[in-house]
Structures are given as structure tokens and as C-alpha cells.
C-alpha positions as CSV (number, residue, x, y, z in Angstrom):
1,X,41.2,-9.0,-14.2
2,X,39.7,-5.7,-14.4
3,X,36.7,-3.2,-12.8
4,X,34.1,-2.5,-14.7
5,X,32.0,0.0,-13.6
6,X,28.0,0.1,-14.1
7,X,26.7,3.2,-13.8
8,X,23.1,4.0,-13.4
9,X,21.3,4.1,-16.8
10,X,18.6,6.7,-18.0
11,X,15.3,4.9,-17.0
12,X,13.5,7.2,-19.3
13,X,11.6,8.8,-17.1
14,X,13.2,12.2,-17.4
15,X,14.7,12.2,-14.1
16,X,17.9,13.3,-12.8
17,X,18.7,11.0,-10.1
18,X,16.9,7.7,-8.1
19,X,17.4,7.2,-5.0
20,X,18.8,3.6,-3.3
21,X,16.6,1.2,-2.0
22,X,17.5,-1.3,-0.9
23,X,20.8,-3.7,-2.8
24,X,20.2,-7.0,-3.4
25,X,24.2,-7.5,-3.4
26,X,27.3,-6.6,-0.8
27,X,30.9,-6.4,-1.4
28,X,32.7,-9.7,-2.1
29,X,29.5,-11.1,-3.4
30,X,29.5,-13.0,-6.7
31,X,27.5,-11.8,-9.4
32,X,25.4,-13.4,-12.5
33,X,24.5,-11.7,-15.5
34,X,21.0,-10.1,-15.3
35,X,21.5,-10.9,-11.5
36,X,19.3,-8.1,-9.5
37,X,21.1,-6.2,-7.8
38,X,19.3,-2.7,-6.5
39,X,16.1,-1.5,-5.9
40,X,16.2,2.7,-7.3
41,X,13.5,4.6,-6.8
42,X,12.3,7.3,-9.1
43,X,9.3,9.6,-8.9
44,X,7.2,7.6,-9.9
45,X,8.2,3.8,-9.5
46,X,10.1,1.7,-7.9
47,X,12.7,-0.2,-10.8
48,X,15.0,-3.3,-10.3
49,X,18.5,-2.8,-11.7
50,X,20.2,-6.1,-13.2
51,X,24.0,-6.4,-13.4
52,X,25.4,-6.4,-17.0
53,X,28.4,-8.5,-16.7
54,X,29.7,-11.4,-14.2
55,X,32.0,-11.0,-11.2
56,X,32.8,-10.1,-7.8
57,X,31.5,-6.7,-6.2
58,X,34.0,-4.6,-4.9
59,X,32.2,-1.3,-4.4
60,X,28.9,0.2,-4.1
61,X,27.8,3.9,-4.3
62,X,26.0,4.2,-1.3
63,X,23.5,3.0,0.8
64,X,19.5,3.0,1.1
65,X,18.3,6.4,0.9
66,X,21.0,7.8,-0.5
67,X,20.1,9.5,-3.9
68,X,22.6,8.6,-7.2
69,X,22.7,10.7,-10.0
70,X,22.0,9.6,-14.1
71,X,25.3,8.6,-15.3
72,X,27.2,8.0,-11.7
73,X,28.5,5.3,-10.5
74,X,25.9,2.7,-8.8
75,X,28.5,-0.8,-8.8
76,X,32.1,-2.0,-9.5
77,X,32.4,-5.6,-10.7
78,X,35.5,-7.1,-10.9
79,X,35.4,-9.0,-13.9
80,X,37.7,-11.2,-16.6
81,X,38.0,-12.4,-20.1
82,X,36.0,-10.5,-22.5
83,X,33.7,-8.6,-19.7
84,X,37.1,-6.8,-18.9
85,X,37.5,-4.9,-22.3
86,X,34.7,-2.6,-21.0
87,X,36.3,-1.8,-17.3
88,X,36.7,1.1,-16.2
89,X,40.6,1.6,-14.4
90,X,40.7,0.6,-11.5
91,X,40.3,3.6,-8.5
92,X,42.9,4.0,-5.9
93,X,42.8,2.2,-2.7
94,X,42.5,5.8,-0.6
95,X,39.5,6.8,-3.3
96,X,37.8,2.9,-1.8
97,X,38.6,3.1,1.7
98,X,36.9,7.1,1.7
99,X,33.7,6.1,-0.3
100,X,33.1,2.5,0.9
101,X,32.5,1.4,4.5
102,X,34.6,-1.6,5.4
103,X,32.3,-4.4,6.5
104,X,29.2,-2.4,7.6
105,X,26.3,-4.4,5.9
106,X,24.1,-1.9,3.6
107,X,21.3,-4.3,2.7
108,X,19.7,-4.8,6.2
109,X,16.9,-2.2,6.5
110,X,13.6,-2.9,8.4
111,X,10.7,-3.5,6.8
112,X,8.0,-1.9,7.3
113,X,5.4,-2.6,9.9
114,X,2.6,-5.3,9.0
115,X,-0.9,-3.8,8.9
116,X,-4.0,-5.7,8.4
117,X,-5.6,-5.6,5.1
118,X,-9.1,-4.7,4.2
119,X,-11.3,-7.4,3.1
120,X,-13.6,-5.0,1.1
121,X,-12.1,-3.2,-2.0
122,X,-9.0,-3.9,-3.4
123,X,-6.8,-6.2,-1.1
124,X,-5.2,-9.3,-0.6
125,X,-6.5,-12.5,-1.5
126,X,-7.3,-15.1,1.7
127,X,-5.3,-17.2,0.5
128,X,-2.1,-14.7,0.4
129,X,-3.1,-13.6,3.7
130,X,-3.2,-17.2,5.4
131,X,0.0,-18.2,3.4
132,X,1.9,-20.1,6.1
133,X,5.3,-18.6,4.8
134,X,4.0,-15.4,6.6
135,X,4.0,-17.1,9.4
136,X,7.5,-18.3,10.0
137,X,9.3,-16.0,12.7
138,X,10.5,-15.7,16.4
139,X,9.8,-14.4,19.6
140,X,9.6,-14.6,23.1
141,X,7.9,-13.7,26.0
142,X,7.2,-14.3,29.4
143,X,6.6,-17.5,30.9
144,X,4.4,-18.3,34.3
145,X,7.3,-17.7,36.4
146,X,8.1,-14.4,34.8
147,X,11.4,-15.7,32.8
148,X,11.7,-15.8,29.1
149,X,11.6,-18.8,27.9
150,X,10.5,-20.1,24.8
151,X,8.1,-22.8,24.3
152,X,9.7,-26.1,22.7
153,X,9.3,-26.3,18.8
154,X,6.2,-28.5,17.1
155,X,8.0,-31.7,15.1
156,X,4.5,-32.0,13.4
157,X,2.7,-30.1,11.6
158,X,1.0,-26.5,13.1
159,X,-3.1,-27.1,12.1
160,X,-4.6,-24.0,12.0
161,X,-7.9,-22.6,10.0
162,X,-7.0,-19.5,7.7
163,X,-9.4,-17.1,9.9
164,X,-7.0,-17.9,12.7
165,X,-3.8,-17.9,10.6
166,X,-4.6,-14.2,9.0
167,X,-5.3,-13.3,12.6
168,X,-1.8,-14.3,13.5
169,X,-0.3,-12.9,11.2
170,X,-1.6,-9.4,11.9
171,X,-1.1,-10.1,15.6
172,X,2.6,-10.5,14.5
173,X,2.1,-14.1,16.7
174,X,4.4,-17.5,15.0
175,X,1.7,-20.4,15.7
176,X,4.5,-22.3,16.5
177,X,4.7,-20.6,19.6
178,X,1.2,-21.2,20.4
179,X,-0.6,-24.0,22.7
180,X,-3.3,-25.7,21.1
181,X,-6.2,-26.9,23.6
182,X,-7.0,-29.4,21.0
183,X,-6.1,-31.3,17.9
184,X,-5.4,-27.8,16.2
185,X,-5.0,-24.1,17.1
186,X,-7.9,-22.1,17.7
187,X,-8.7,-18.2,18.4
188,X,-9.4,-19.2,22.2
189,X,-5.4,-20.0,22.2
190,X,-4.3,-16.9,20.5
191,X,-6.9,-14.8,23.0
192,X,-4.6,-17.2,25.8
193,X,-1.3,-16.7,24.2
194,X,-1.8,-12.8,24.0
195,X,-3.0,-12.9,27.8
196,X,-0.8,-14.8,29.4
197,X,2.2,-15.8,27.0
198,X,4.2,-18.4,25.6
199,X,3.4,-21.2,27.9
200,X,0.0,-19.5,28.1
201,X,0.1,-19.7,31.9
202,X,-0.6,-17.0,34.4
203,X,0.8,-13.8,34.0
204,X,-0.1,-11.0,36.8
205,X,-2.0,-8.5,35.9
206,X,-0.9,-5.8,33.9
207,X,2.7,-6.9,32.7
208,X,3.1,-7.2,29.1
209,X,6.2,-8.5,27.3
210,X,8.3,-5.6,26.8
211,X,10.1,-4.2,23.1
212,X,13.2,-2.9,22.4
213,X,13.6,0.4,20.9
214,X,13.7,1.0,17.2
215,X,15.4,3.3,14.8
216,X,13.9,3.0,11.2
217,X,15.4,5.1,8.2
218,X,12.6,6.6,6.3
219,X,13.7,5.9,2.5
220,X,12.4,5.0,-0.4
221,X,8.3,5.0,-0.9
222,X,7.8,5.7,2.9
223,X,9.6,8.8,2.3
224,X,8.1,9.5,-0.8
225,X,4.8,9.2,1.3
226,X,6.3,11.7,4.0
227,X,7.4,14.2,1.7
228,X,4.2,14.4,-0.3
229,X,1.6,14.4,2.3
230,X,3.8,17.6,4.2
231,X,3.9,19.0,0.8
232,X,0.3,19.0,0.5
233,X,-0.7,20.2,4.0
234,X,1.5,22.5,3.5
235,X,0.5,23.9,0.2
236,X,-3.5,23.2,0.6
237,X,-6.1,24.7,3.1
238,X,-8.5,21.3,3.3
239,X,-11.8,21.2,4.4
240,X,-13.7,18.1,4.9
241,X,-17.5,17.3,4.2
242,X,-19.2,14.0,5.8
243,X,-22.7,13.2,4.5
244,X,-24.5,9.8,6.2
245,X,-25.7,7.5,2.7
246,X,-28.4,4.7,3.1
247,X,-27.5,1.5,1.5
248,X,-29.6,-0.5,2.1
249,X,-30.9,-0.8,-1.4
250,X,-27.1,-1.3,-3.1
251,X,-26.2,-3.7,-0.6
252,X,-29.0,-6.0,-2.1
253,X,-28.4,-5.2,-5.4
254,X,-24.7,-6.1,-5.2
255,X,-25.7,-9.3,-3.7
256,X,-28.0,-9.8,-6.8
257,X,-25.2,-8.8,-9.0
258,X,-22.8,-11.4,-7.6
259,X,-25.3,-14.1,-7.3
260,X,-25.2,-14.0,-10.8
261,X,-21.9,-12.8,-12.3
262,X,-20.8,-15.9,-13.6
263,X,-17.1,-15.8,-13.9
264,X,-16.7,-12.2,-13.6
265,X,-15.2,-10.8,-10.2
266,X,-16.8,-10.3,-7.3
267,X,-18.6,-7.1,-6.6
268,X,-17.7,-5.0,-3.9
269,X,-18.8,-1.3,-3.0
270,X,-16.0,0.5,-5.1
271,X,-17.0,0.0,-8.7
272,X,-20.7,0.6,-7.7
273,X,-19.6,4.3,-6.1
274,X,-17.0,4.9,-9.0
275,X,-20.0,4.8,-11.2
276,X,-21.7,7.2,-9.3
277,X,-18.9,9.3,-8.9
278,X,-18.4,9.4,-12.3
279,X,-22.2,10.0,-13.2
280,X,-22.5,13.5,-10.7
281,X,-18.6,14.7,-11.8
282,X,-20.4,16.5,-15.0
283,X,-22.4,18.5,-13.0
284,X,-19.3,19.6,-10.5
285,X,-16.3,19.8,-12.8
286,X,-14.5,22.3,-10.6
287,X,-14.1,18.3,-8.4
288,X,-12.2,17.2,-11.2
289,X,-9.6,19.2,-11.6
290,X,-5.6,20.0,-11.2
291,X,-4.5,23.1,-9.4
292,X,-0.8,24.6,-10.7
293,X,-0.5,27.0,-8.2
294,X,2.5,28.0,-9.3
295,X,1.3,28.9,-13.0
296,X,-2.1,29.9,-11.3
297,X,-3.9,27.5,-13.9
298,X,-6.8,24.7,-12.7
299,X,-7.4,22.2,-15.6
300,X,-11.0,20.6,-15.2
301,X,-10.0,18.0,-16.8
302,X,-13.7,16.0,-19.3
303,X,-12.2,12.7,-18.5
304,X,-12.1,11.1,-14.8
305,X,-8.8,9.3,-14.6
306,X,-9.8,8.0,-10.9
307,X,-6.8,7.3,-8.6
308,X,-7.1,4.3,-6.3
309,X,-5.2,4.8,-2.7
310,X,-3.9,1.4,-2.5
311,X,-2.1,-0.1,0.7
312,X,1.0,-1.8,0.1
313,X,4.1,-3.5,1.9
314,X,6.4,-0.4,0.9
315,X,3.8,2.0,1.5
316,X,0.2,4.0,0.1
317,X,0.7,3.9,-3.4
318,X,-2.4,5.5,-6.1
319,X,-2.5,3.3,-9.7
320,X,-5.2,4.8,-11.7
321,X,-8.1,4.1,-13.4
322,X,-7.8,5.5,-16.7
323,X,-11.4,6.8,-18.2
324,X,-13.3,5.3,-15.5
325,X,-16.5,6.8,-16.8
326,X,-16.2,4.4,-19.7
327,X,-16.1,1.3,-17.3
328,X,-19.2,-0.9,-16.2
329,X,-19.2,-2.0,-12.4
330,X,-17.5,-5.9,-14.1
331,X,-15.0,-3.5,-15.8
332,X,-14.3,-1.4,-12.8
333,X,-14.0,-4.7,-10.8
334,X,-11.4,-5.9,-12.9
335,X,-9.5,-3.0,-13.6
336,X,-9.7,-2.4,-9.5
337,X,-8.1,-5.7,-8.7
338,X,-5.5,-5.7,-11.6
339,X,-3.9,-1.8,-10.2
340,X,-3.9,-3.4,-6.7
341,X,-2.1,-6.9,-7.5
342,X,0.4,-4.5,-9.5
343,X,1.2,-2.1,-6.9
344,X,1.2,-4.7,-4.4
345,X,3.8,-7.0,-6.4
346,X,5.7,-4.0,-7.2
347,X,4.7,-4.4,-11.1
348,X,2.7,-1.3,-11.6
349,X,4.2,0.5,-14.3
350,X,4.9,4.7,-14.0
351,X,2.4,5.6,-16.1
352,X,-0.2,3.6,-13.7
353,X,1.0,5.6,-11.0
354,X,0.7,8.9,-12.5
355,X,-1.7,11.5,-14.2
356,X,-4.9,11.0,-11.8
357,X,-7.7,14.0,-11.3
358,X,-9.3,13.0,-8.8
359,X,-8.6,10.2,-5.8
360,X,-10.9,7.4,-3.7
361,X,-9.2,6.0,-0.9
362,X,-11.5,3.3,1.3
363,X,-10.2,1.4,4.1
364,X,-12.7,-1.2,3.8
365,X,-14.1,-2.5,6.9
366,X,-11.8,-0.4,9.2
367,X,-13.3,2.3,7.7
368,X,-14.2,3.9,10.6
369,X,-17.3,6.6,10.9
370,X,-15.4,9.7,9.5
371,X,-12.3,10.3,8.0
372,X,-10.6,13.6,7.0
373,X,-8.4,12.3,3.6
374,X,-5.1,14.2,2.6
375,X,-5.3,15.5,-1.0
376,X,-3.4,14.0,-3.5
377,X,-2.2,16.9,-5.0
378,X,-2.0,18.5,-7.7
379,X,-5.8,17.2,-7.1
380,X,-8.1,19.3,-5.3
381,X,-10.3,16.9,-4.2
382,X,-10.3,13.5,-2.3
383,X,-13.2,11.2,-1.4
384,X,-13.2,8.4,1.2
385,X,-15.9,5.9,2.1
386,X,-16.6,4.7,5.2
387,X,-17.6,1.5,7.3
388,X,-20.9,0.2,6.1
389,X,-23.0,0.0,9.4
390,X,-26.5,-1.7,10.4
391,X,-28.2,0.6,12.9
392,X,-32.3,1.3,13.4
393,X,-33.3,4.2,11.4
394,X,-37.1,6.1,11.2
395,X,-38.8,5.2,8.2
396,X,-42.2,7.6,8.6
397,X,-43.5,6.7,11.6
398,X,-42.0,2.5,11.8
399,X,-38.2,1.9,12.7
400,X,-36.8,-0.7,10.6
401,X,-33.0,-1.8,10.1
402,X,-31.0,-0.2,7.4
403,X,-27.1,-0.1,6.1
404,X,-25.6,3.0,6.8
405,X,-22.5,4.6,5.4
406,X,-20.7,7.6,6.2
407,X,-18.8,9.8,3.1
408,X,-16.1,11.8,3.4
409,X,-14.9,14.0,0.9
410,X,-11.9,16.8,1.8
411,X,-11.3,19.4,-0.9
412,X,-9.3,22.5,-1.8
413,X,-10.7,25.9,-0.9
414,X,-8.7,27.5,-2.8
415,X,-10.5,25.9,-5.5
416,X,-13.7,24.1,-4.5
417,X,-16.4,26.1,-2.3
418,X,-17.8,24.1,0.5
419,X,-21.4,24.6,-1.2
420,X,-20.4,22.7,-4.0
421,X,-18.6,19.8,-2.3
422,X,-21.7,19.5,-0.2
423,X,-23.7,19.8,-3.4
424,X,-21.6,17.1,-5.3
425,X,-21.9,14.5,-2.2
426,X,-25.8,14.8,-2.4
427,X,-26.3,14.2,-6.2
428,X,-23.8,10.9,-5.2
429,X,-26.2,10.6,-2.5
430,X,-29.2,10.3,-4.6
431,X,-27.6,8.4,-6.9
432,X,-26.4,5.3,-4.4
433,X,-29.7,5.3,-2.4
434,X,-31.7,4.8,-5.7
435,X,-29.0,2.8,-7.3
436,X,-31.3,1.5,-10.7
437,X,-30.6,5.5,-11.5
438,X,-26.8,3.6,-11.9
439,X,-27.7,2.0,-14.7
440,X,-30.5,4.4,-16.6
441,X,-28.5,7.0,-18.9
């Protein structure tokens, strides 16, 4: 028998440390080879280190947001036979009692929060979203006479359409707690179950179930999130520009183009406004650009390398779209779902995360009527789209109904004058609300 100690390898990032987390392993545990055993977070990505030998864990460096250095200890494995001719000695029993807790359990963080998804841009598939493994849980709540009890378990099957199960799920609601009124459940018995509780009886007015309080650590992307967005009020005076688009006339032709796109994917608003984003940047190049404040340089950079602010379990999260002004609307499409399966799964690679100029970030329809966006920076520029809305509108002298859609771009005085952002959101303006001129060189 014998310790052999893996340290944490050079990514080949050029970092200097990753931080922990989350481990997929405690001490005592029995380890394969290639078995995961951490989550270590870099800069850029998120990368899944594999043990390099077989045998017991008996210490681990830290845990989940604690940052390890390049070349310092992450696990000890106590291994035999031809694994041990690589151990490190063994450390003292004093140096393992002061660096490793005794049975505290370092793997059981919370995770984050579940948010609904937007249905229009990048986002999850109906299918993930009604997956019925999402729906497995437990709670309680009150009952008609005010006690907590739960409601017996189903020994058949929960029936359930995937409207209602996705609305469960981002309820936070297990069906299986849920009376059906009929042969299956409907919305009717969530609206009951959220009213009056499990049991779905009477509950007097104005009592709701009640939640312990919560401590969660802030490590790993949610940090990274925290850090960068302080970083960048702190660095950047915004402003924010709103202009009110009609489109009417690229709603219907996106419903042409997907009435006949054959096996390509479906439409949605994004690749249409990339294009015409990327037709107007020319004009504005000061838009899409880099700021080193400390060097005092801004690069306007020829090529728009179009970040995509991408909501995933971990976190926001901004793969990029690499030359998007080479890219049809089909390309776009593609290219849009592919970043977002990839950051969601957490496949994206670094370079996918990294090297944007300039950043779109839509939250589909909970898009609101404004928003103010955050720049990414070094970026100095941001651009968000808003809820697409059908209200009356004066057309000469008739009223008639059109689609209506608010955008929102936030830039970087410092770098970009409010004349010109305003100036860049009409030419996109003109652009979207004659949307043939998408298409016409």
C-alpha cells in the first residue's frame, strides 16, 4: 500500500490556479480509473478532472470554492501493486487531521435555483423541459386543518400533458403531490394545489406554506457571474437607449421562412436581428469594439464575433458566434442552438466562451418592455431585445394591429456617444421593419 498523490495538472489555459467546484468523490470512497472526480473551474470553463490510478481516497485539498494552485495537491489515493511505484510518502497523521475535516461532507452544495426557460431563442427543448425526471422531489404543505401532512403517494402512473408538467416544474410543484379532478392532472389542479395545498382543501386566506432559511455559498460560475458584473459596473459608466421596432412585416416573413425550411431549424427572431446587427455594425464600428482601459487602447475590431448571453443551470454563460457576418439566418440558427446545447451540457469549449466584441442577450418571451443590460466587458456595447407585443398602432389616419418590439442597447460612454448608439439602433430599425433589405447586398 502506498499514497499517491494527484496533483492538479496544467489545463493549458495559462492559468495559475482553478478553483473547486464541486467533488464528485469523499474520503473513504473507492476510486476507478478515469473515474470523475472534481469539477475545477478556470477562467474560462468549467473542466472535469478524472483520477489517474485506482484506490481509496484519503484526502482532498479543499472544498467548493476554494481555489488550488497548478501543481498542488487536489487528491490522495491510497493505492497497491504497480499504481504504488508512483506514491507520493505518505504525510503525517497531524499534517491530515489539520488540512482535512473529519467527517464533514464537502460535496453537498445547493444548486442553484430553477428558473423558467425562454421558449424563443436559444433554450431548452419541450421535451427536456417536461422530462418527468425533473419532476421527482418532496415537499409539504399545509393541509385543510392547517397540519402538515402529506398526501399519500400514486401506485400508478402520474398522467400529465407537457404544458402542465413544464409548468410544474418551474412552479417547483412534484405532481405526485397533486390531486387530479380527473383521469389526469390538469392546470385547474395546479391553480388548486398552489391555493389551497396538498390535499387541495381550504386554506384561510392569506397563509402560505412557510420556507426555511437558506445559506448558499457563491462559488464556481455564480461567482464568476458576481465578480464580473461588479467589475463592470464598477469600471463602466453605462447608458441605456430603448427604441420601439415594428415587426409586423418579419414576423410574417419568419413564418414564411419556416413554412418552408425543410429540415433546417426553426427560425426564431435572433438570427433574423444578428443579420441586421451585423449589416449596420460597418457604419458604427466604434459598437464593435474592445476597451483596454488600462493600456488606453479600443480595438474596433472588422469582424463581429457576436456573444450569445445564454441561461444555464450553473449560471449566464456567453459562447460566441464566430464571424457572424458570414452566417445566413439557417446558419445562425444552427450555430445559435449548437453554443446553447454546449453551455447548457457543460461541453462548450474555452475558446467558445471567449474573444466576443460585441454581446445580445434576449430573454425571449419574458422579455419584458425595457431592459438596461450589463456590458460584457472588455465590450463596450450590449444589445437586448424585448417581448414581441400586439397592440393597435396609427397607420395615417386607420388604426390597424401591429407587432411591436422594444430594443435596448446599453453602451460605454467612455467610448460610444449616445448619438451614435441612437444612430446605430435606427439603421437596425430600418433594416428589421423592411426586412427584404435583409437579404439585398
Amino acid at each position: 500500500m502506498a499514497l499517491f498523490t494527484f496533483k492538479l495538472p496544467d489545463i493549458g489555459e495559462g492559468i495559475a490556479q482553478a478553483e473547486i467546484v464541486g467533488w464528485h468523490v469523499k474520503v473513504g470512497d473507492r476510486v476507478e480509473e478515469d473515474q470523475p472526480i472534481a469539477d475545477m473551474m478556470t477562467d474560462k470553463a468549467t473542466v472535469e478532472m478524472e483520477s489517474p490510478v485506482a484506490g481509496t481516497v484519503v484526502r482532498l485539498a479543499g472544498e467548493p470554492g476554494d481555489q488550488i494552485s497548478i501543481g498542488a495537491m487536489l487528491v490522495e489515493i491510497e493505492v497497491e501493486g504497480a499504481a504504488a511505484a508512483a506514491a507520493a510518502p505518505p504525510p503525517s497523521e497531524a499534517a491530515i487531521e489539520a488540512e482535512v475535516p473529519g467527517e464533514a461532507v464537502i460535496d453537498d452544495v445547493a444548486p442553484p435555483p430553477v428558473r423558467p426557460e425562454p421558449v424563443e431563442g436559444p433554450g431548452r427543448t419541450e421535451a427536456e423541459i417536461a422530462s418527468p425526471a425533473a419532476q421527482q422531489g418532496a415537499s409539504t404543505s399545509l393541509s385543510p386543518n392547517g397540519a402538515g401532512d402529506a398526501a399519500p403517494p400514486r401506485a400508478e402512473p402520474i398522467l400529465a400533458s407537457p404544458a402542465v408538467r413544464a409548468r410544474a416544474k418551474e412552479l417547483g410543484i412534484d405532481l405526485a403531490q397533486v390531486k387530479a379532478s380527473g383521469d389526469h392532472v390538469r392546470h385547474a389542479d395546479l391553480d388548486a394545489y398552489l391555493l389551497y395545498g396538498q390535499g387541495q382543501g381550504y386554506r384561510p386566506a392569506g397563509r402560505s406554506a412557510k420556507r426555511a432559511d437558506e445559506q448558499v455559498k457563491v462559488i464556481g460560475m455564480r461567482r464568476r457571474i458576481a465578480e464580473n458584473m461588479a467589475a463592470s459596473k464598477r469600471h463602466i459608466p453605462h447608458f441605456t437607449y430603448v427604441e420601439e421596432i415594428d415587426v409586423t412585416a418579419l414576423e410574417e416573413l419568419r413564418e414564411q421562412l419556416n413554412a418552408n425550411r425543410g429540415d433546417r431549424p426553426k427560425l426564431t427572431m435572433l438570427p433574423l436581428l444578428i443579420v441586421a446587427l451585423c449589416k449596420a455594425l460597418p457604419d458604427f464600428p466604434m459598437l464593435n469594439a474592445r476597451y483596454d482601459d488600462e493600456a488606453g487602447v479600443v480595438t474596433r475590431h472588422g469582424s463581429v464575433h457576436l456573444g450569445m448571453a445564454t441561461q444555464t443551470d450553473a449560471g449566464l454563460m456567453v459562447p460566441v458566434i464566430r464571424n457572424a457576418q458570414d452566417r445566413n439566418v439557417w446558419q445562425l440558427a444552427t450555430e445559435i442552438r449548437r453554443l446553447a446545447d454546449a453551455a447548457r451540457s457543460g461541453k462548450a469549449k474555452s475558446e467558445e466562451l471567449s474573444g466576443s466584441t460585441l454581446t445580445l442577450t434576449s430573454l425571449g418571451p419574458l422579455g419584458g418592455i425595457a431592459t438596461t443590460p450589463v456590458i460584457n466587458r472588455p465590450e463596450v456595447a450590449i444589445i437586448g431585445p424585448n417581448r414581441v407585443i400586439e397592440r393597435p398602432i396609427f397607420k395615417g389616419k386607420e388604426i390597424v394591429a401591429a407587432k411591436l418590439m422594444n430594443l435596448s442597447i446599453s453602451c460605454d460612454h467612455r467610448v460610444v456617444d449616445g448619438w451614435d448608439a441612437a444612430s446605430f439602433v435606427q439603421a437596425v430599425r430600418k433594416l428589421l421593419e423592411a426586412p427584404a433589405f435583409l437579404f439585398v447586398d
